[in-house]
N, C-alpha and C positions, 0 to 999 in steps of 0.2 A: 654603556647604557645610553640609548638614544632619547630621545623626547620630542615630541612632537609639537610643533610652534603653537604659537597661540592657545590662550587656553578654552575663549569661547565663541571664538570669529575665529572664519578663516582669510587668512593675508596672500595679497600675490606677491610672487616675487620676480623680480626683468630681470632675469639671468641668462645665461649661455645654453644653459639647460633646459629650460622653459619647464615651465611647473609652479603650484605653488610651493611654500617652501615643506610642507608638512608632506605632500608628493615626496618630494626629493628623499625627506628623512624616511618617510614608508619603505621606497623602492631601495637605501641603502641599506635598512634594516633585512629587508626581504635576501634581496643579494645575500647578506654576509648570513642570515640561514641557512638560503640554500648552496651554500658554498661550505657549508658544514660546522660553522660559528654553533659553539652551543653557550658561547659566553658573552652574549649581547642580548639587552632588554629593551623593551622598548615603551615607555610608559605616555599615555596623553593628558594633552593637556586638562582636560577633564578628572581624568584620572589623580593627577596633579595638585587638583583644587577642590577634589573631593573633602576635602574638612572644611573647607572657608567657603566657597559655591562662589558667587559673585560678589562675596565681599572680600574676596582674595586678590583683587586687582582693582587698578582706579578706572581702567578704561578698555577692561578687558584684554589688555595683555600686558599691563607692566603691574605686577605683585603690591600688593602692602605688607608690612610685617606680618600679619598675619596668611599671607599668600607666600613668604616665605614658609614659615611654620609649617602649611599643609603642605609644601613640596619636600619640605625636609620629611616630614612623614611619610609619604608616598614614597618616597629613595630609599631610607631605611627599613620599609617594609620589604624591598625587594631586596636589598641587601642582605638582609638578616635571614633567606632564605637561603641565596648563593654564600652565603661565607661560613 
């Protein structure tokens, strides 16, 4: 399962690769689809924070307990699909 950085900014990242980092995560995810992965998900940040909205983080990308919570939710909804 992949997830996509930030939950409501996007971040750059100075790497080797050039991209931001939620690029990188996109274009790994895509890869391992179309190489025939049928066991990688990929959920956003957004997605993520859909219980808590922006009172799920302090500063738009580091969680509060309740920004946990909504991600543990979002996980275990895709999980309890795949299992």
């Amino acid at each position: 399962m992949l997830r996509l950085q930030q939950f409501f900014t996007e971040c750059s990242v100075n790497n080797q690769t050039g991209g931001t980092a939620n690029e990188i995560i996109k274009k790994t995810y895509d890869n391992a689809v179309s190489g025939g992965d049928k066991n990688v998900y990929l959920l956003s940040g957004r997605e993520l924070m859909e219980m808590a909205g922006y009172e799920g983080t302090v500063d738009g990308c580091h969680p509060t307990d309740f920004g946990f919570a909504s991600m543990a939710k979002a996980v275990v909804s895709v999980l309890g699909k795949v299992l």
